[in-house]
DRENPA-3360 file (N, C-alpha, C; in nm, 2 decimals, always signed):
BEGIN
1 = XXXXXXXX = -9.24/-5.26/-6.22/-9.11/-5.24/-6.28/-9.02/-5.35/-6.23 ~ -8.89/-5.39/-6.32/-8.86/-5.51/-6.25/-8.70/-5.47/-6.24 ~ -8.64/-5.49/-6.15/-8.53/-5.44/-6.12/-8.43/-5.56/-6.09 ~ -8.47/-5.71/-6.17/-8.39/-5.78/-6.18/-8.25/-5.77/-6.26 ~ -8.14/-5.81/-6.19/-8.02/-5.77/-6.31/-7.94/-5.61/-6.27 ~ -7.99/-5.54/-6.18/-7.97/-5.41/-6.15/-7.87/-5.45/-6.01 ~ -7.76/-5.33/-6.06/-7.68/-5.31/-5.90/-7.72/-5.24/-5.84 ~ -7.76/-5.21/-5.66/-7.82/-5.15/-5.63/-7.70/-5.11/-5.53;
9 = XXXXXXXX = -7.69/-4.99/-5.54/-7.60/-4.88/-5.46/-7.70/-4.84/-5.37 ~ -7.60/-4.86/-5.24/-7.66/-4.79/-5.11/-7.57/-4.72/-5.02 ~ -7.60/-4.60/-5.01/-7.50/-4.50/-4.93/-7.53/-4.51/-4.79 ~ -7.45/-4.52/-4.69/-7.50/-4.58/-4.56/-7.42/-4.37/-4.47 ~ -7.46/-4.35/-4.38/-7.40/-4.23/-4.37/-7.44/-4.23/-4.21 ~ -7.35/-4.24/-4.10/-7.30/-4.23/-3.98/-7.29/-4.09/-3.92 ~ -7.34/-4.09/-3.82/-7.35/-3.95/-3.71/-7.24/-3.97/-3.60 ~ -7.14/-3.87/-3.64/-7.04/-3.87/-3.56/-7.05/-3.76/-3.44;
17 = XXXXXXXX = -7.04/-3.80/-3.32/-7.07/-3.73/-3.24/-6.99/-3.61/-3.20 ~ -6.85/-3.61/-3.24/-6.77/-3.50/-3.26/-6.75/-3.42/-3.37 ~ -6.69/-3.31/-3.33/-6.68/-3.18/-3.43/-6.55/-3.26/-3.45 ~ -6.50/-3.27/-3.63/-6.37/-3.32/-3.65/-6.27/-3.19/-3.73 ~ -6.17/-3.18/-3.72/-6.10/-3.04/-3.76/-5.99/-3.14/-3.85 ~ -6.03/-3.06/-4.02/-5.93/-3.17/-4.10/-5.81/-3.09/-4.09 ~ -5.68/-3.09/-4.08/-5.57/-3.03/-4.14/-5.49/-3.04/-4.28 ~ -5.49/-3.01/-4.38/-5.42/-3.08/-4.49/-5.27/-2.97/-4.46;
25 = XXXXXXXX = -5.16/-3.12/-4.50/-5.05/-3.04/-4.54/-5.00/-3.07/-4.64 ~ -4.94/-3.01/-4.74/-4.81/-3.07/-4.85/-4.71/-3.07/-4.84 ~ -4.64/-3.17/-4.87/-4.51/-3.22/-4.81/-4.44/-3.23/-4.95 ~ -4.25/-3.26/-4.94/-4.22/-3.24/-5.03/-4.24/-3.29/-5.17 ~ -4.25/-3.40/-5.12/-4.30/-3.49/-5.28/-4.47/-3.47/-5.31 ~ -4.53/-3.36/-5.30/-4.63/-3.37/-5.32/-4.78/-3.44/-5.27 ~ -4.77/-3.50/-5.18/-4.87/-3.61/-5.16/-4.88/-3.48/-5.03 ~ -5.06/-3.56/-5.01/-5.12/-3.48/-4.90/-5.12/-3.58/-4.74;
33 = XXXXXXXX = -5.11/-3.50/-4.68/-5.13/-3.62/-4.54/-5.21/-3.54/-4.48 ~ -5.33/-3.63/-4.42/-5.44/-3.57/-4.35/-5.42/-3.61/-4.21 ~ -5.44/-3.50/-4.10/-5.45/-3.52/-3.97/-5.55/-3.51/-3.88 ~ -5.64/-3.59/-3.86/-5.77/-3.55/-3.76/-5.73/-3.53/-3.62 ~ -5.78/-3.40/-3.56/-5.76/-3.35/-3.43/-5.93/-3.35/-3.37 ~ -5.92/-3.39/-3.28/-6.07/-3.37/-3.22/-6.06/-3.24/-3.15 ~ -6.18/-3.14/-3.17/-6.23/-3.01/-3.11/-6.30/-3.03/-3.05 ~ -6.26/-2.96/-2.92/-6.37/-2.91/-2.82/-6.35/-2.77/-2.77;
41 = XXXXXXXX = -6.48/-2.74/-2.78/-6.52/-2.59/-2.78/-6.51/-2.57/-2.63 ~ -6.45/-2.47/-2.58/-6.44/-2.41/-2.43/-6.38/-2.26/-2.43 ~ -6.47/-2.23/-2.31/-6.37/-2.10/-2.25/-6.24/-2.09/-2.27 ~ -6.14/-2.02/-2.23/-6.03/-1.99/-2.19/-5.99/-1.90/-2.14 ~ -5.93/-1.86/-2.04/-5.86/-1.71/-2.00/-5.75/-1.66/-2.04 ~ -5.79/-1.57/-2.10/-5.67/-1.53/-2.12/-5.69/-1.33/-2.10 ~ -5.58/-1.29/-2.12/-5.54/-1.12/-2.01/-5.63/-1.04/-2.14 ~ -5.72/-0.95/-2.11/-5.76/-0.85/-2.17/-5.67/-0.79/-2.28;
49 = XXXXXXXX = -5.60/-0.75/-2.29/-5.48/-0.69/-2.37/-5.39/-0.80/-2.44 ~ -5.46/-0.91/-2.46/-5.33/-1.04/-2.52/-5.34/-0.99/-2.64 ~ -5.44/-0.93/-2.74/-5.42/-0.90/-2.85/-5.33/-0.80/-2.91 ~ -5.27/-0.76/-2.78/-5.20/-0.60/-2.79/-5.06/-0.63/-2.77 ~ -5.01/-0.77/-2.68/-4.94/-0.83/-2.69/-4.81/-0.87/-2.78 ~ -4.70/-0.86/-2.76/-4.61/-0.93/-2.82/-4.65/-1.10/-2.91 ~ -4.63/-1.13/-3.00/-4.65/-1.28/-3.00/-4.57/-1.38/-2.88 ~ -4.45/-1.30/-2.84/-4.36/-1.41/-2.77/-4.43/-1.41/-2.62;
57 = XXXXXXXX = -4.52/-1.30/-2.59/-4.55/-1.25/-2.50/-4.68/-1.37/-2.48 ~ -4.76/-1.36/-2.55/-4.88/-1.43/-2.57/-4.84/-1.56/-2.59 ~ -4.75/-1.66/-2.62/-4.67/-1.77/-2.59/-4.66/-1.79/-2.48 ~ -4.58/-1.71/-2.39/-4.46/-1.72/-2.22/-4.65/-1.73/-2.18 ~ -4.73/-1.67/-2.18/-4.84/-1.72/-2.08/-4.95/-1.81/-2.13 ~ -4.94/-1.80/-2.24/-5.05/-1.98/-2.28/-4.92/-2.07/-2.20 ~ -4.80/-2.10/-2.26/-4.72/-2.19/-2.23/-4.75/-2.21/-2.08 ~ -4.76/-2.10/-1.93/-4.76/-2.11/-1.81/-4.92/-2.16/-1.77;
65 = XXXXXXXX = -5.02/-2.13/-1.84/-5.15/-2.13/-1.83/-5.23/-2.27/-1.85 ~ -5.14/-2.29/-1.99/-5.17/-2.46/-2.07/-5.08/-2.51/-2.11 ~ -5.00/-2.55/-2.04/-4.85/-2.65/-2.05/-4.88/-2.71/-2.15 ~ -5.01/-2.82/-2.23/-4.98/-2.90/-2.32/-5.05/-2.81/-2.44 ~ -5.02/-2.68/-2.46/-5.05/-2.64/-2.57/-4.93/-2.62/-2.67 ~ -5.00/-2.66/-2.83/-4.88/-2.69/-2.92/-4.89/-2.52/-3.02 ~ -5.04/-2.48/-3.02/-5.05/-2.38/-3.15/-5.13/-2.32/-3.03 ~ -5.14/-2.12/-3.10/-5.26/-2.05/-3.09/-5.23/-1.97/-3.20;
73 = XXXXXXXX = -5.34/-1.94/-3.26/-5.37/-1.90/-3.38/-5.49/-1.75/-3.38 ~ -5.47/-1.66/-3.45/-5.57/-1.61/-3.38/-5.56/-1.51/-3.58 ~ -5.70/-1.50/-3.59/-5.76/-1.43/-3.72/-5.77/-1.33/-3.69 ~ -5.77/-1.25/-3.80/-5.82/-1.08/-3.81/-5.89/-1.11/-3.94 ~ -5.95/-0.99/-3.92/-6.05/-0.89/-4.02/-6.05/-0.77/-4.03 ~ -6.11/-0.72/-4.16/-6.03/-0.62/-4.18/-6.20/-0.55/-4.12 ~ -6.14/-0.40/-4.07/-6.31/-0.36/-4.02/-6.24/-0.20/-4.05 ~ -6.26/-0.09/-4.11/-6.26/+0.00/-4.17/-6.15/+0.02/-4.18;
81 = XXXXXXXX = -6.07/+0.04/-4.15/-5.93/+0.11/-4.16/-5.82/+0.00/-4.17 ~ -5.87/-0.06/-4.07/-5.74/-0.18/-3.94/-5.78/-0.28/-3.96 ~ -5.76/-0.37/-3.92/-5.75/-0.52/-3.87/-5.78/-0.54/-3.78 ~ -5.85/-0.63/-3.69/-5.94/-0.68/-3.59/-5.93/-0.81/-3.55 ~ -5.90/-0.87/-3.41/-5.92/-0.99/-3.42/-6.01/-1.03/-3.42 ~ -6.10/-1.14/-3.49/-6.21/-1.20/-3.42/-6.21/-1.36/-3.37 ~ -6.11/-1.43/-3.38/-6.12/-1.53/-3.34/-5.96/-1.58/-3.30 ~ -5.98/-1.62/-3.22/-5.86/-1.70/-3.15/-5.89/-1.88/-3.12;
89 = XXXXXXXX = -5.77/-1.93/-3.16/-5.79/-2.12/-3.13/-5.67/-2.15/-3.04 ~ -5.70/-2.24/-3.00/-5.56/-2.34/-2.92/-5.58/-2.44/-2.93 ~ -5.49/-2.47/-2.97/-5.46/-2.62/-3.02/-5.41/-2.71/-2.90 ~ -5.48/-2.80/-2.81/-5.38/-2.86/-2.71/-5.37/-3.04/-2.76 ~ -5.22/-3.08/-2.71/-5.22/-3.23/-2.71/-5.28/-3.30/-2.64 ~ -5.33/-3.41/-2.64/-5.40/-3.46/-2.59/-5.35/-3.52/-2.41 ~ -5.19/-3.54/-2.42/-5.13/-3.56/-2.29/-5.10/-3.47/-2.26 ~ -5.00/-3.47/-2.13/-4.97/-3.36/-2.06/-4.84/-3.30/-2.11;
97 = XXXXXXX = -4.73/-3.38/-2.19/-4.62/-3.42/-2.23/-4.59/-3.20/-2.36 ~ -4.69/-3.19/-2.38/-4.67/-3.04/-2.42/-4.56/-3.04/-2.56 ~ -4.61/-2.98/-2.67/-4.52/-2.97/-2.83/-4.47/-2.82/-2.75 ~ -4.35/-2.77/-2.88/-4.33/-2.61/-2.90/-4.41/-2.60/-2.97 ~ -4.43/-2.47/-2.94/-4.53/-2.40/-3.03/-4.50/-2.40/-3.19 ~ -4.57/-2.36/-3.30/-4.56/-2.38/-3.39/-4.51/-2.23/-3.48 ~ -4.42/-2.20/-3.54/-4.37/-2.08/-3.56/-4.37/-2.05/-3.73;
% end
């Protein structure tokens, strides 16, 4: 077969060694701005009862625990009755320099 005269498309596709976390936001005029945060997956300590917690509460000790944390975020689900957390994130800056939290 002769594949003279033909464009030949080639998709080339790269292994990135990090987990990348997209953010999209929309801003006034419409247009999207994409933010890439690099994730890394770790422990953290935090008090047995933080879910029971005030939110401002759960702030005053990330804030003393992780100075350069900007977000924590934490999901529920619903599980028969109530809501449940099951996941919690923190968002930290990459310097020591520390955002407010995000409200």
């Amino acid at each position: 077969m002769e594949e003279a005269g033909r464009a030949r498309v080639v998709t080339k596709f790269i292994r990135i060694p990090l987990i990348i976390h997209t953010v999209l936001k929309r801003e006034n005029s419409l247009s999207l701005q994409v933010e890439h945060v690099q994730v890394r997956r770790t422990s953290i300590s935090i008090p047995k009862d933080a879910f029971r917690l005030k939110r401002e509460e759960i702030e005053e000790y990330i804030k003393q625990v992780y100075p350069n944390a900007h977000s924590f975020i934490i999901q529920y689900e619903k599980r028969g009755d109530g809501m449940v957390p099951f996941c919690a994130q923190l968002f930290l800056s990459p310097s020591g320099r520390g955002r407010a939290f995000n409200r």
